[in-house]
MILUMNU-634930 format. One line per 4 residues: number of its first residue (from 1); for each residue x, y, z of N, C-alpha, C, O, CB. Coordinates in steps of 0.02 Angstrom, whole numbers. Glycine has a CB too. Layout:
# MILUMNU-634930
NUM> X/Y/Z/X/Y/Z/X/Y/Z/X/Y/Z/X/Y/Z | ...
END
This chain:
# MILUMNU-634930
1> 42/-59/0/0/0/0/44/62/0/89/74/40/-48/0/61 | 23/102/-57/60/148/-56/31/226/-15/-17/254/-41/77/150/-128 | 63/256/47/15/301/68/38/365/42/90/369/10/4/302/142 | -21/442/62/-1/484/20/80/510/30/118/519/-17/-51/537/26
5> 97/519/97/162/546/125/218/510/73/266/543/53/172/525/214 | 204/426/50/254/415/23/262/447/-63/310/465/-96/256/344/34 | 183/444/-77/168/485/-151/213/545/-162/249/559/-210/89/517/-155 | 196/587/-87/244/645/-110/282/666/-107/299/722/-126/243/679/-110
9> 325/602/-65/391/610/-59/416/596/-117/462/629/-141/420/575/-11 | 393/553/-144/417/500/-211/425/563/-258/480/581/-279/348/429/-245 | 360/598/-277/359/674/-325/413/704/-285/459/720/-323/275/730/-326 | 428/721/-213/477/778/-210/563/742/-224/612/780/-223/466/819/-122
13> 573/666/-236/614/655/-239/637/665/-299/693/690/-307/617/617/-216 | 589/643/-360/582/633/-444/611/731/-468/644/747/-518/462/605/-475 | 587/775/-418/603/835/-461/703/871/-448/726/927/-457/531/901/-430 | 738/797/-422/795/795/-396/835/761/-463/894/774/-474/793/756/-324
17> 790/710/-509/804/698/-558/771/706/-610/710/704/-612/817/660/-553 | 819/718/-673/782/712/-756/836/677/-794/877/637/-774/763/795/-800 | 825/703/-859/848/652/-907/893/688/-954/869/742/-970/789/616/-944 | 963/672/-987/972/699/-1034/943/677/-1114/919/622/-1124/1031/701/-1025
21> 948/729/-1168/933/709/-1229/935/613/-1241/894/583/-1275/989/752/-1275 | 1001/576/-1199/1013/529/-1248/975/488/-1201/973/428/-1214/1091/509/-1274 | 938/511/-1140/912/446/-1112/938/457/-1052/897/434/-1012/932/378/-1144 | 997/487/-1013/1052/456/-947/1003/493/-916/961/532/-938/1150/476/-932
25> 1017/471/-856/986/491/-788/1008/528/-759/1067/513/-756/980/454/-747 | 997/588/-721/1038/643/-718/1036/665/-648/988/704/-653/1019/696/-766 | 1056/668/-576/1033/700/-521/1043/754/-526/1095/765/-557/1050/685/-469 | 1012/804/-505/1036/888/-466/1015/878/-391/958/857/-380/983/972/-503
29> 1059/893/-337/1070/886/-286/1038/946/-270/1014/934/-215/1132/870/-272 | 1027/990/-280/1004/1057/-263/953/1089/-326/948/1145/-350/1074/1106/-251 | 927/1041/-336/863/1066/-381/892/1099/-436/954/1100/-439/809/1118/-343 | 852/1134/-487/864/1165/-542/922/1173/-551/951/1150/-601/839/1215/-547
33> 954/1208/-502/1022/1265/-502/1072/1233/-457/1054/1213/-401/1004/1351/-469 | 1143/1228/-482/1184/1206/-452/1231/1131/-490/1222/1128/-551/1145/1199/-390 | 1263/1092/-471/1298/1047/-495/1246/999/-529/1191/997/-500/1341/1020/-442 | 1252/959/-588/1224/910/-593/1260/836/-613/1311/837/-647/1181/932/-630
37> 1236/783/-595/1287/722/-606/1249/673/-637/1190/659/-629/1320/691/-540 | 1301/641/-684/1246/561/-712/1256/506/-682/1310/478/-672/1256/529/-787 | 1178/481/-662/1176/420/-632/1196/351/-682/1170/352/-738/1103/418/-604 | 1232/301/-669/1214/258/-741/1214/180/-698/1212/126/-727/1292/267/-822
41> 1214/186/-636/1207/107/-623/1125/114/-575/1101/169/-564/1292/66/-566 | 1106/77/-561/1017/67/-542/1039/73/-463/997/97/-426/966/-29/-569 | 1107/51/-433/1115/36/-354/1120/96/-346/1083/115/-301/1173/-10/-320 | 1159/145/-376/1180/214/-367/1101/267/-362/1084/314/-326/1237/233/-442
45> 1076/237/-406/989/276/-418/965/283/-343/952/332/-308/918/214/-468 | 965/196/-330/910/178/-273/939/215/-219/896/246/-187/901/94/-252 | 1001/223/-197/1039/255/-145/1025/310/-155/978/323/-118/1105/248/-139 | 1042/370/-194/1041/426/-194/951/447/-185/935/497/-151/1082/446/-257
49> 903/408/-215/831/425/-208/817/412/-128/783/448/-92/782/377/-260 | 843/362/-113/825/340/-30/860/396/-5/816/437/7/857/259/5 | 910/417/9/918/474/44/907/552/23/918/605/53/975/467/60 | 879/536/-40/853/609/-54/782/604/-2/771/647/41/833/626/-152
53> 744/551/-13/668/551/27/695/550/88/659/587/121/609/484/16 | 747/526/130/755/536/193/761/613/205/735/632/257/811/497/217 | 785/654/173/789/712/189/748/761/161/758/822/169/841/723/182 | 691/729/120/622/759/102/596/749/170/589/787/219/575/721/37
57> 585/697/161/538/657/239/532/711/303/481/734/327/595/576/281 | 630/725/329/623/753/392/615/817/389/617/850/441/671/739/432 | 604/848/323/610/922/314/520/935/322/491/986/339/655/948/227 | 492/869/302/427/892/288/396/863/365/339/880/383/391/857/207
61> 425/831/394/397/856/455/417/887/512/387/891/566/376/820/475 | 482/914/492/501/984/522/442/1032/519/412/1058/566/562/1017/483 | 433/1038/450/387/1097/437/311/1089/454/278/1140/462/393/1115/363 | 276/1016/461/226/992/496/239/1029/590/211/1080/610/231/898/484
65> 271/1002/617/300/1019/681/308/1114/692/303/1147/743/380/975/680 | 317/1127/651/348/1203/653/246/1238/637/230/1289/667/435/1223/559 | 202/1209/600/141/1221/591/89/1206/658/37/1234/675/126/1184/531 | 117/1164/681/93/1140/756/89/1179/788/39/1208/810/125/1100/793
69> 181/1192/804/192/1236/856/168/1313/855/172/1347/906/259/1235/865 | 145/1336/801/116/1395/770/51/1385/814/47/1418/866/107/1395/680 | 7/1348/800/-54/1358/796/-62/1359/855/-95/1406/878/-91/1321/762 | -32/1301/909/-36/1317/972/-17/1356/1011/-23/1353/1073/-28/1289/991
73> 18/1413/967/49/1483/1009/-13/1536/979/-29/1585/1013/151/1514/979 | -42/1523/920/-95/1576/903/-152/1547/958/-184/1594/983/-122/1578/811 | -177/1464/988/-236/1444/1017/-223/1483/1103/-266/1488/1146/-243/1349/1012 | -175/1500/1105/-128/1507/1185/-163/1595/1192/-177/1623/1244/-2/1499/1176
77> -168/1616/1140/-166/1698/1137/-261/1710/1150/-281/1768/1145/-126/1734/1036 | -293/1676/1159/-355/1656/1177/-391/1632/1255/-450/1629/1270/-358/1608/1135 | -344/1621/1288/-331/1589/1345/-332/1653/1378/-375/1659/1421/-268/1541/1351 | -279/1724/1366/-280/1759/1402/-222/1756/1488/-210/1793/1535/-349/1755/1400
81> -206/1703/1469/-171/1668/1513/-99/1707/1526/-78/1711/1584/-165/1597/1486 | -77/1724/1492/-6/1747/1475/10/1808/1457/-18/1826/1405/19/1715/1430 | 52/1854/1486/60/1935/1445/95/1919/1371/123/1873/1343/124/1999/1498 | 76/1988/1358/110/1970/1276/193/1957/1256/219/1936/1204/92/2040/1227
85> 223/1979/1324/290/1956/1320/332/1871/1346/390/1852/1351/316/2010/1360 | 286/1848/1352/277/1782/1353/275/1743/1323/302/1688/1321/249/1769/1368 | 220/1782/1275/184/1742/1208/246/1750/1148/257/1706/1107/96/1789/1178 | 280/1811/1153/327/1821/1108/387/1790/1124/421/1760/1082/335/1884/1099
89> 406/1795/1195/475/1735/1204/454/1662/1177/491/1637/1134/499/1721/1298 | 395/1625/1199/386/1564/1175/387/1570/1101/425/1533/1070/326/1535/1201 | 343/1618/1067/351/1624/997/455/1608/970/474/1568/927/315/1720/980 | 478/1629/992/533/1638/976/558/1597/987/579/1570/935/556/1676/991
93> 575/1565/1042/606/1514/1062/574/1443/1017/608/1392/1012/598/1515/1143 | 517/1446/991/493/1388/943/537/1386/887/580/1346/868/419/1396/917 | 507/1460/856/566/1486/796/621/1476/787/638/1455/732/579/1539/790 | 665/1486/833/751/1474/851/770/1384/854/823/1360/837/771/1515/946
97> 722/1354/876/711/1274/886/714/1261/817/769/1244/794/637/1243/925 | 663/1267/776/658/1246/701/705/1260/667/747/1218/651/609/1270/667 | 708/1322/648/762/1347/618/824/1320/632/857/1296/587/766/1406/628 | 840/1321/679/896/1269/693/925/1197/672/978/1169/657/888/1260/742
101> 836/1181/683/813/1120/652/838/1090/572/866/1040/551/740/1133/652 | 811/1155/545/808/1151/463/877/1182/451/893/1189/391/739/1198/421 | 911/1198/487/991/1218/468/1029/1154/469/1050/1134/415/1030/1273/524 | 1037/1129/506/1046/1073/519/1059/1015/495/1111/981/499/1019/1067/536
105> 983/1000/456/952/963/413/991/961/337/1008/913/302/881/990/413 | 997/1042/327/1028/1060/257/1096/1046/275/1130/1009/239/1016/1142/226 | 1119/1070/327/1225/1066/331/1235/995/318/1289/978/295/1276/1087/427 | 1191/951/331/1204/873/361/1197/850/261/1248/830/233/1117/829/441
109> 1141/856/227/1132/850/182/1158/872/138/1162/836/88/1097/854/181 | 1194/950/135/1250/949/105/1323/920/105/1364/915/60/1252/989/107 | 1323/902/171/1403/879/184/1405/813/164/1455/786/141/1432/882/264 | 1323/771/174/1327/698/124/1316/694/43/1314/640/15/1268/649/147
113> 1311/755/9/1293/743/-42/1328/718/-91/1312/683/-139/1272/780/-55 | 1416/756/-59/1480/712/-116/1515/674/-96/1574/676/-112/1534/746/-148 | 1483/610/-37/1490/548/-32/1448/520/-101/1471/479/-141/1464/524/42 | 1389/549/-104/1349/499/-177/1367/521/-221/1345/494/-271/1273/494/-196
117> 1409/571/-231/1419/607/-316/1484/596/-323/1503/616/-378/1403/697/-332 | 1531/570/-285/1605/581/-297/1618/504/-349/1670/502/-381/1658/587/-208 | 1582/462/-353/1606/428/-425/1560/447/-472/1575/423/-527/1609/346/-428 | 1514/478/-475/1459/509/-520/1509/574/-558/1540/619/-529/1380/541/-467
121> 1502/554/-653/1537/598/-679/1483/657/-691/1424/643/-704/1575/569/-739 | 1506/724/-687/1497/803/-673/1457/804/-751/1492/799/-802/1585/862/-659 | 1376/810/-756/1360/873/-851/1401/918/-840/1422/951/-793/1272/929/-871 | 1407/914/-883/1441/975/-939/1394/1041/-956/1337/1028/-975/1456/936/-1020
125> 1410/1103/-952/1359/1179/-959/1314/1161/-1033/1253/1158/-1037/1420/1272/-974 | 1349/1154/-1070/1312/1118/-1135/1247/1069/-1133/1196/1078/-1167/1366/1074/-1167 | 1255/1022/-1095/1192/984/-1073/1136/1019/-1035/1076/1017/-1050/1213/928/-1030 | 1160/1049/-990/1112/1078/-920/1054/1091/-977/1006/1052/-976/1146/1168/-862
129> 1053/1147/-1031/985/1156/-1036/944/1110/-1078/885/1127/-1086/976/1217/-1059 | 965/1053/-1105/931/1006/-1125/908/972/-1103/883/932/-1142/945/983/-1148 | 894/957/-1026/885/930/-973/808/906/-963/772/954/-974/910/974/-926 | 778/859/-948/697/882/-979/681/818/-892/723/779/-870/659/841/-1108
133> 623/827/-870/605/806/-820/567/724/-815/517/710/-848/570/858/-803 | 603/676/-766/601/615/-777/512/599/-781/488/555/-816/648/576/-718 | 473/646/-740/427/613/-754/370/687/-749/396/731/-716/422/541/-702 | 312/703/-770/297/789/-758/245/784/-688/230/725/-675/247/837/-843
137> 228/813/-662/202/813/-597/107/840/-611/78/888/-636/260/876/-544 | 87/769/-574/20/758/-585/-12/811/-575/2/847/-527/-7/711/-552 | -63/827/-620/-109/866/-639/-179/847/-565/-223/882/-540/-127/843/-731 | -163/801/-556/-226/783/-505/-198/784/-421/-233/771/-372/-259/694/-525
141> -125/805/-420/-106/815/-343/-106/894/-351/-137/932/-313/-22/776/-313 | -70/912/-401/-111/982/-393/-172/1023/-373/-180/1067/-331/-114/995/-430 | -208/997/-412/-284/1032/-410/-298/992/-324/-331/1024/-283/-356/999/-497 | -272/925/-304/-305/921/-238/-266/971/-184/-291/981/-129/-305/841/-212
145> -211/999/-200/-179/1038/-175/-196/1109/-177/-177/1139/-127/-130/1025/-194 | -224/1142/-218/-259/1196/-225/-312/1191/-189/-332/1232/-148/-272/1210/-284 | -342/1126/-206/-418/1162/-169/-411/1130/-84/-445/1153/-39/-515/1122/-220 | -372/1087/-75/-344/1101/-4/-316/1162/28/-322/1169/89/-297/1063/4
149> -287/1206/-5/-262/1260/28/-336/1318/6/-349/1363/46/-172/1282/-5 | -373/1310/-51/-437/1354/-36/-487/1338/30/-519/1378/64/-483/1347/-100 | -481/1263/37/-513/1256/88/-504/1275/172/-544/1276/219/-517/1204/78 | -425/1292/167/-396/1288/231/-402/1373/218/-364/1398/259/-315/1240/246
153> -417/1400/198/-411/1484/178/-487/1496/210/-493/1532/259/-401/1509/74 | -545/1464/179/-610/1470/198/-605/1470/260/-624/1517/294/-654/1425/175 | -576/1410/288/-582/1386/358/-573/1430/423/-597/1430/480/-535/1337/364 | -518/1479/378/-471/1512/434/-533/1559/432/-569/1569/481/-379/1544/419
157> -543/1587/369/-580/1662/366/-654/1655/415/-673/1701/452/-603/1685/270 | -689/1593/407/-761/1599/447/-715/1589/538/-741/1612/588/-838/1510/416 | -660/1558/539/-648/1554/616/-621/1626/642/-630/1645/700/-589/1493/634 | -590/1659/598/-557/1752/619/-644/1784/622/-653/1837/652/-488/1809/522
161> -712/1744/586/-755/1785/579/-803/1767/647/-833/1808/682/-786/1780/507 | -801/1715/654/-844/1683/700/-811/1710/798/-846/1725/847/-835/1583/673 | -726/1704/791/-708/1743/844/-708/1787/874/-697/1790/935/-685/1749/847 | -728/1855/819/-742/1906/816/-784/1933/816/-789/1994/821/-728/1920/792
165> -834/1886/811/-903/1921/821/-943/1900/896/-1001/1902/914/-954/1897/754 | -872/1877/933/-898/1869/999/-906/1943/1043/-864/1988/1045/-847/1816/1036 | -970/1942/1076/-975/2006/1120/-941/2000/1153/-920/1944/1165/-1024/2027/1153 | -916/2059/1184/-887/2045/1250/-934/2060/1313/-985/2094/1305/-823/2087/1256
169> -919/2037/1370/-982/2044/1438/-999/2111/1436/-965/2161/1430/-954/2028/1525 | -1077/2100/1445/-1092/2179/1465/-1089/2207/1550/-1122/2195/1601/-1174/2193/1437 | -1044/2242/1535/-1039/2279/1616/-1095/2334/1632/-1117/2365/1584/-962/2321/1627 | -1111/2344/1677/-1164/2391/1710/-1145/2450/1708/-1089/2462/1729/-1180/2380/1777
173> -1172/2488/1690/-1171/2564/1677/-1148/2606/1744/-1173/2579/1794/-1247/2588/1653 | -1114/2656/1757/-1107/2673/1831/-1181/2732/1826/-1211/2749/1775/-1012/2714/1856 | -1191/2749/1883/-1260/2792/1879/-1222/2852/1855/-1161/2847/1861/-1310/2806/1957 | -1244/2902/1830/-1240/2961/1800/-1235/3009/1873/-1256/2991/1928/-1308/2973/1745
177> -1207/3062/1861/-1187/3117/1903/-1251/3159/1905/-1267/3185/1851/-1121/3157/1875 | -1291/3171/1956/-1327/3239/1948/-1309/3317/1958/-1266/3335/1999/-1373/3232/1984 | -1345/3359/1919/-1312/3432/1974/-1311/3435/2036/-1271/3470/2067/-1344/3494/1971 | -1349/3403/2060/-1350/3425/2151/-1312/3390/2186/-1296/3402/2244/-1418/3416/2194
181> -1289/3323/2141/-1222/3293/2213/-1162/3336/2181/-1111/3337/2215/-1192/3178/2217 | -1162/3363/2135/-1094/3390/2120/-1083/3466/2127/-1028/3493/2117/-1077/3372/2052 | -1152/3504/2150/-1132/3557/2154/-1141/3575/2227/-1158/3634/2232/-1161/3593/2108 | -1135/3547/2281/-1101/3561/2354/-1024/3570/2366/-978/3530/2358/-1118/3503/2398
185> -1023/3618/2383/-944/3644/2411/-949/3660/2486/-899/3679/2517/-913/3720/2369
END
């Protein structure tokens, strides 16, 4: 069974490789821009795709984790619980966590990348733009991807609307001043 997480890892791994004119298999380690190398044995493929998805994988739930921790610092600001300088150290200190996180992630992934490329021979500037993509990216994860993020757009807008249209308590009026308690001296 194939589940979606692995679907899109599989697509975010595939846009790591394409193809030249004659057929070879081609990695870019850094997407579009940057070095590119030809794959030509199948063991070399499977390795370099497995650790490209390992480091799709933890990036994408870095950024799951980093959406978490968001929401439960925007659900916290509701509570009332906390001054706003609170809310902003925790804000931060999440921030500084991730980020760290995803620095990390990249130094580690760059520093392995020319363990897999160092018997992989270097394209040539001449090739780069002939370069054409191993496989093109489904027309139907898209559109479920669009209208997932229209939906999550709706979602937010009736919950900013529905929050906001909470009253707040009505407090009691103080009695009004008359002339005669205020004009004794």
């Amino acid at each position: 069974m194939n589940f979606p997480f692995n679907k899109a890892m599989d697509h975010q791994v595939d846009a790591h490789f394409q193809k030249d004119p004659s057929g070879r298999l081609v990695f870019l380690p850094s997407g579009r821009k940057g070095k590119a190398y030809f794959v030509d044995s199948k063991s070399d493929e499977e390795k370099i795709r497995a650790f490209v998805k390992m480091y799709r994988g933890a990036g994408a739930v870095i950024s799951w984790v980093q959406q978490l921790c968001f929401l439960v610092w925007i659900v916290s600001f509701t509570t009332g619980a906390h001054r706003w300088t609170t809310e902003v150290g925790t804000a931060s200190f999440f921030i500084f966590v991730l980020l760290l996180a995803v620095w990390v992630l990249w130094s580690l992934y760059k520093q392995t990348v020319p363990t897999f490329t160092s018997s992989l021979s270097e394209v040539g500037p001449d090739l780069r733009d002939q370069l054409t993509d191993v496989c093109p990216p489904p027309q139907r994860l898209r559109l479920l991807a669009l209208a997932s993020l229209l939906a999550g757009v709706v979602v937010l807008a009736l919950g900013i609307v529905l929050a906001t249209r909470r009253s707040a308590p009505k407090l009691p009026c103080p009695p009004k001043l008359s002339s005669t308690t205020t004009g004794s001296r």
